[in-house]
C-alpha positions as CSV (number, residue, x, y, z in Angstrom):
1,X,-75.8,63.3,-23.0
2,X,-72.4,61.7,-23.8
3,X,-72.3,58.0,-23.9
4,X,-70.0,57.2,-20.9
5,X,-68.0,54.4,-21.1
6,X,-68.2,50.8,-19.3
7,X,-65.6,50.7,-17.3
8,X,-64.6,46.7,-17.5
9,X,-63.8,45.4,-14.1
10,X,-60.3,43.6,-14.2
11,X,-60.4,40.6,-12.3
12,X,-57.3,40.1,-10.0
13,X,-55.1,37.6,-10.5
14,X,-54.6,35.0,-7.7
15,X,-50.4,34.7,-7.1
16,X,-49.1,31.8,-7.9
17,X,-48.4,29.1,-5.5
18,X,-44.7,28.4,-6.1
19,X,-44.1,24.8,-4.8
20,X,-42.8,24.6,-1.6
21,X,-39.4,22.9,-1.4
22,X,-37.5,21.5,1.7
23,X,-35.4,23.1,3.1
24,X,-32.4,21.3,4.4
25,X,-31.2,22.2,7.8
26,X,-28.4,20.6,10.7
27,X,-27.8,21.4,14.4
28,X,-24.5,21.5,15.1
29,X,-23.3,20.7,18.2
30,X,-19.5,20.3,19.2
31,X,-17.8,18.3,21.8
32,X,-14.9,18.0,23.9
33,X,-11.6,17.5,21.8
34,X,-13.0,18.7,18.3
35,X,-15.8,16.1,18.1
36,X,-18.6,17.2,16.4
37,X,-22.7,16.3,16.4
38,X,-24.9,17.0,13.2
39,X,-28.3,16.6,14.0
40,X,-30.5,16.4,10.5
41,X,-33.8,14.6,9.0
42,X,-34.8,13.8,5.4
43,X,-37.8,14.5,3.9
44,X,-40.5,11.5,3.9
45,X,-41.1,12.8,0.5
46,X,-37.5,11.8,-0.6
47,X,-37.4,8.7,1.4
48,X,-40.7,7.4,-0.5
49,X,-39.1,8.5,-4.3
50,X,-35.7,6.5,-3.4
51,X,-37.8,3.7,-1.6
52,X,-39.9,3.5,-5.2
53,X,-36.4,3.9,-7.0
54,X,-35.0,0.9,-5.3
55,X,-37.9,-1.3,-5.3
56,X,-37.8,-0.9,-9.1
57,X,-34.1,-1.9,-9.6
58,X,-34.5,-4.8,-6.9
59,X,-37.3,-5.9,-9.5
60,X,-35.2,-6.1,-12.5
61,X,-33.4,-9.3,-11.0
62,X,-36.3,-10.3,-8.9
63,X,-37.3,-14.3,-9.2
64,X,-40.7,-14.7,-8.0
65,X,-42.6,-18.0,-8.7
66,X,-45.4,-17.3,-11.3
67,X,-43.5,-14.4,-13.2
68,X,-40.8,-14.7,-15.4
69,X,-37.4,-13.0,-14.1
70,X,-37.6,-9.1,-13.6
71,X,-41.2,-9.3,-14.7
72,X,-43.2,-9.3,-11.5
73,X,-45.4,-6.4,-10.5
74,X,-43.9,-4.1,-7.4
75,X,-46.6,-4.9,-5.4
76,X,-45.4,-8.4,-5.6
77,X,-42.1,-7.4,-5.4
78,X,-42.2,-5.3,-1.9
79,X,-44.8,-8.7,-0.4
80,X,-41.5,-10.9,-1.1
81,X,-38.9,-8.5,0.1
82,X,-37.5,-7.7,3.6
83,X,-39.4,-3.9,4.3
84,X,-36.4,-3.5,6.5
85,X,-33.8,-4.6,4.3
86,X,-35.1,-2.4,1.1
87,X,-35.3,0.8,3.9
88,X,-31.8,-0.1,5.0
89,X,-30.8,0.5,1.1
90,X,-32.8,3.8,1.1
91,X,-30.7,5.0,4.1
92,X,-27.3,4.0,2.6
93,X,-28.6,6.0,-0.9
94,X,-29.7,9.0,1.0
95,X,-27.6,9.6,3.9
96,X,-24.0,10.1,2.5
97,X,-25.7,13.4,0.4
98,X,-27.5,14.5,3.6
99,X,-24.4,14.1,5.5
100,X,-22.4,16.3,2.5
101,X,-25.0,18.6,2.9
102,X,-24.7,19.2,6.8
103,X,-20.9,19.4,6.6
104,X,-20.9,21.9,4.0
105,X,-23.8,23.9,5.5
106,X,-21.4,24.3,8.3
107,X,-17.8,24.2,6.6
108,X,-16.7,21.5,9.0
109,X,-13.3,19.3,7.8
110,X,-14.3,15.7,9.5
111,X,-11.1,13.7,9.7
112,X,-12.8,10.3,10.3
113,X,-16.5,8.7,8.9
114,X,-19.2,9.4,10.8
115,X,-21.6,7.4,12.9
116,X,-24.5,7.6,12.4
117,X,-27.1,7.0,14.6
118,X,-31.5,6.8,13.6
119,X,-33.6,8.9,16.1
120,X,-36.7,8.3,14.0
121,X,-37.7,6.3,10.9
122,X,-41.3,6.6,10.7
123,X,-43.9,6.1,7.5
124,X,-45.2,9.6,6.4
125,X,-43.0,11.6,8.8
126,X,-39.2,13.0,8.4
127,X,-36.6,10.8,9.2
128,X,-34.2,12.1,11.7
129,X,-30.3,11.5,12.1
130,X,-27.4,12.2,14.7
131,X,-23.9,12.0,12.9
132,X,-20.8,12.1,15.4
133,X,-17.7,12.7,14.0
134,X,-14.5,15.2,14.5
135,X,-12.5,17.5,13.0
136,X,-8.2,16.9,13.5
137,X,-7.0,18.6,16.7
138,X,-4.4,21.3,16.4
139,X,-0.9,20.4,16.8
140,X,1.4,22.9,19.3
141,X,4.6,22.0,18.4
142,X,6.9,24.5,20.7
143,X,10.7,24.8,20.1
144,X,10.3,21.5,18.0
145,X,14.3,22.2,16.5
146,X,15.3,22.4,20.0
147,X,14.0,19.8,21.7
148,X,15.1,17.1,18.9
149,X,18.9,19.0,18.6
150,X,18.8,18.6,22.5
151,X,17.7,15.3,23.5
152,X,20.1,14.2,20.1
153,X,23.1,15.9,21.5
154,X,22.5,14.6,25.1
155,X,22.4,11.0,24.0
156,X,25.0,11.3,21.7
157,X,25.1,8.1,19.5
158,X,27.8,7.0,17.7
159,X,28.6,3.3,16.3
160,X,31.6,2.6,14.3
161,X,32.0,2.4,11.2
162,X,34.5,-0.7,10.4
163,X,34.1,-3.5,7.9
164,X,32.7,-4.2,4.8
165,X,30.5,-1.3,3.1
166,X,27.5,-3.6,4.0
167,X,28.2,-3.7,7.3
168,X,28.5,0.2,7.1
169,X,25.1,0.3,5.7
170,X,23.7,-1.4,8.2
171,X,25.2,0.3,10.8
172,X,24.1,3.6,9.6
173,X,21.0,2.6,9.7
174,X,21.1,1.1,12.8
175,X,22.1,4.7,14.1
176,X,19.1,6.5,11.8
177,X,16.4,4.3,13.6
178,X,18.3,4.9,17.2
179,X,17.8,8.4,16.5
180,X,14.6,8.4,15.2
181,X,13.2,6.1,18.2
182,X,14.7,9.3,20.4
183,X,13.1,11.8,18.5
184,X,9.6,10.5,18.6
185,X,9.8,10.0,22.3
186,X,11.1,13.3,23.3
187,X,8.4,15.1,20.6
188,X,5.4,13.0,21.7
189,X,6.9,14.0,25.0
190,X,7.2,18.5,24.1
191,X,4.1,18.0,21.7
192,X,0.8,18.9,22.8
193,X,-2.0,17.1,20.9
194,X,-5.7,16.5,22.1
195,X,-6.9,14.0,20.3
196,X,-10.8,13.0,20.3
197,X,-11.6,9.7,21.7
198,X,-13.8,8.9,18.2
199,X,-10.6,9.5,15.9
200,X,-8.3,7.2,18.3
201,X,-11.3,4.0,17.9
202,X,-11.9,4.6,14.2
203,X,-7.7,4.1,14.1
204,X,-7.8,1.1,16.6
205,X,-10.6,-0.1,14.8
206,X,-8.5,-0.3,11.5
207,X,-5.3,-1.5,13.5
208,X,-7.6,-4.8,14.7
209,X,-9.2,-5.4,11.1
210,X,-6.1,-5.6,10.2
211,X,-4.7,-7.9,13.1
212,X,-8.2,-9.8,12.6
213,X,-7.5,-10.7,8.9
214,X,-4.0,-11.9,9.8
215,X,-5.3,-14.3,12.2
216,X,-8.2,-15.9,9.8
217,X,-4.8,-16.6,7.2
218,X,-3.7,-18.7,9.8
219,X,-7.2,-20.2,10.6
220,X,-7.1,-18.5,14.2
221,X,-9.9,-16.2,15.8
222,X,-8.9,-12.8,17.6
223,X,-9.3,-14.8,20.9
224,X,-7.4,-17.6,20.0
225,X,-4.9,-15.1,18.5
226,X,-5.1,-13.4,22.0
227,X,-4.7,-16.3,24.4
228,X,-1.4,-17.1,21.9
229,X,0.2,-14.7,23.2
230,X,-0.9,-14.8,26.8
231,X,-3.6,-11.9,26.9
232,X,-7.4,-11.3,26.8
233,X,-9.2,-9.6,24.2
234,X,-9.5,-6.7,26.2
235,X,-6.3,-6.2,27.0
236,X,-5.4,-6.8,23.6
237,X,-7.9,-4.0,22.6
238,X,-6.2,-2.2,25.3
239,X,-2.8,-2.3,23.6
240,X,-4.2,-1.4,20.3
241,X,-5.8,1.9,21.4
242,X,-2.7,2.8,23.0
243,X,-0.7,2.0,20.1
244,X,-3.2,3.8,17.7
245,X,-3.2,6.9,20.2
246,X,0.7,6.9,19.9
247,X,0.5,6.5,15.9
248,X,-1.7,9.1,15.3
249,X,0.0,11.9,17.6
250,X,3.2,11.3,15.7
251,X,1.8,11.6,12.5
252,X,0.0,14.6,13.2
253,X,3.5,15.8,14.6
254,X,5.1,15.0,11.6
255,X,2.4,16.6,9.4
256,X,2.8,19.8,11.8
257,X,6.5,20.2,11.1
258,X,5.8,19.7,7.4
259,X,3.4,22.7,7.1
260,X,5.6,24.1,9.5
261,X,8.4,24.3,7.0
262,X,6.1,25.0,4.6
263,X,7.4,21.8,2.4
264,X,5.7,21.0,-0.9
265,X,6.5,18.0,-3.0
266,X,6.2,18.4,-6.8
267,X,4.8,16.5,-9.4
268,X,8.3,15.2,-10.6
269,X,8.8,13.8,-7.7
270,X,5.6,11.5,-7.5
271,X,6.3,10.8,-11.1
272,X,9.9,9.3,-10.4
273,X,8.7,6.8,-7.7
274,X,5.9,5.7,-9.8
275,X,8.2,4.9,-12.4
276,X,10.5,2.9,-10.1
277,X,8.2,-0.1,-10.7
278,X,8.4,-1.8,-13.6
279,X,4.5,-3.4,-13.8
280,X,2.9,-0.8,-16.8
281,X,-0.8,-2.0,-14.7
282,X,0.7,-1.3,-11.4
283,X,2.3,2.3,-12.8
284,X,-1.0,3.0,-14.8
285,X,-2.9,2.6,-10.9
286,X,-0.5,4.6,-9.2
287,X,-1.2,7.4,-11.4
288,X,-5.0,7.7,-10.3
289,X,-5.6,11.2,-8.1
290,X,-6.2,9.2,-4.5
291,X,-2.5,6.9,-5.2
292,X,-0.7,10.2,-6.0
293,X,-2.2,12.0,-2.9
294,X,-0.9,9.3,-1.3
295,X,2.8,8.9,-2.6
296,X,2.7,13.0,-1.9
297,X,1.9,12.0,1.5
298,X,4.8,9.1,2.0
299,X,7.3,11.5,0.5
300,X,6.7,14.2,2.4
301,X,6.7,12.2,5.4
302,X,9.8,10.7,4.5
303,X,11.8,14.2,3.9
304,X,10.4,15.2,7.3
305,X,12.1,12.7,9.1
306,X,15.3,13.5,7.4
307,X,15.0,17.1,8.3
308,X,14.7,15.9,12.2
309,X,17.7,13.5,11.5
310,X,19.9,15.9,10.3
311,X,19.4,18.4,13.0
């Protein structure tokens, strides 16, 4: 008989386990007026490697009695620190990437920082986040040429021009702001805007830091500063939102008419009023990407307002 052959038996192989990573994910919820929820948690996983990351550089400059400087063991180190404090630093590591993450995940364009609010910060669980923020609100200009070409011809203003070239100057200018001052009115007036009510506080907010600082030069605080001037803080607050609601419209307005006329400012033209100033320190930090955006900004503004002058 022929020898038959042993058939070897081939042992399966077990697939591979590929390890299972996190999958980021954020709710989205919008709001009245372009305002925006992101609703998101971070791994505990992540939140115990950057708690481990920060306890380690808290203990390079730790001073602990019995170990010399930077020398004393973590578990020493986390018994003399604030738990609270070193998770507070954990949140302000991981959140601004988790926050990048959401926005991108749903190609939102936030106008403003977010606020963030903690729904759950637990040991060995997820931590969970609500971010509120908003996106600008769209700008419906109208007949925008009309209504300034209108409310300029019906007010007609004219001041002579006699005297001294100085006084001319002045008076020209006197009649540029004049107009100007009726040109915002009657667009914030035509204009319709929605703004959110989160983009008008994060503006006041700014406006009373601002107004706060003042006041400490002068050794006042923002009550003291209020009852100067015969108001309460409230009202005072008050004021400011109205005055921020009123600023931001306008320079949305102003923005809208810009892309309206589809107007671009060049590179030589930043270039020319950075070198106006003569400080080679100043020039050299004007020239960084964030100070250019913002001289593009100021002179596109600026040739804006001379378009709606000379209408």
């Amino acid at each position: 008989m022929p020898k038959t052959k042993k058939t070897s038996k081939t042992k399966s192989k077990k697939p591979v386990k590929s390890a299972k990573k996190d999958v980021f994910t954020a709710k989205l919820t919008w709001l009245p007026k372009k305002t925006f929820e992101l609703e998101f948690s971070i791994a505990w996983n992540k939140v115990k490697k950057q708690y481990q990351k920060t306890l380690k550089q808290l203990a390079k400059d730790a001073e602990i009695k019995g170990f010399r400087k930077g020398q004393a063991p973590l578990n020493v180190i986390e018994q003399n620190t604030d738990k609270s404090k070193l998770y507070g630093q954990v949140v302000n590591q991981l959140l601004p990437q988790s926050y990048t993450q959401a926005i991108v995940q749903h190609q939102l364009k936030p106008a403003i920082s977010p606020k963030i609010q903690i729904i759950k910060a637990e040991e060995n669980q997820p931590w969970q986040f609500k971010a509120t923020a908003c996106e600008l609100p769209q700008v419906k200009l109208g007949d925008y040429k009309k209504t300034v070409k209108g409310i300029l011809a019906k007010e007609k203003i004219w001041t002579p021009a006699k005297g001294s070239p100085t006084k001319i100057d002045k008076q020209k200018q006197e009649n540029s702001t004049q107009k100007m001052n009726l040109i915002i009115q009657a667009l914030l007036k035509s204009t319709s805007v929605e703004l959110a009510d989160i983009l008008i506080d994060s503006e006041k907010d700014k406006m009373l830091s601002k107004l706060l600082q003042e006041a400490q030069k002068l050794g006042l605080t923002i009550d003291q500063y209020a009852q100067s001037i015969n108001k309460t803080v409230d009202q005072l607050k008050q004021d400011y939102y109205q005055s921020a609601q009123k600023t931001l419209k306008m320079e949305l307005i102003l923005q809208a008419i810009a892309d309206d006329r589809k107007l671009e400012i060049d590179k030589k033209e930043v270039d020319d009023m950075i070198n106006t100033t003569k400080d080679e320190a100043l020039k050299q930090k004007l020239n960084s990407p964030s100070e250019r955006a913002y001289i593009t900004s100021v002179i596109r503004k600026r040739k804006t307002i001379d378009y709606l002058l000379s209408l």
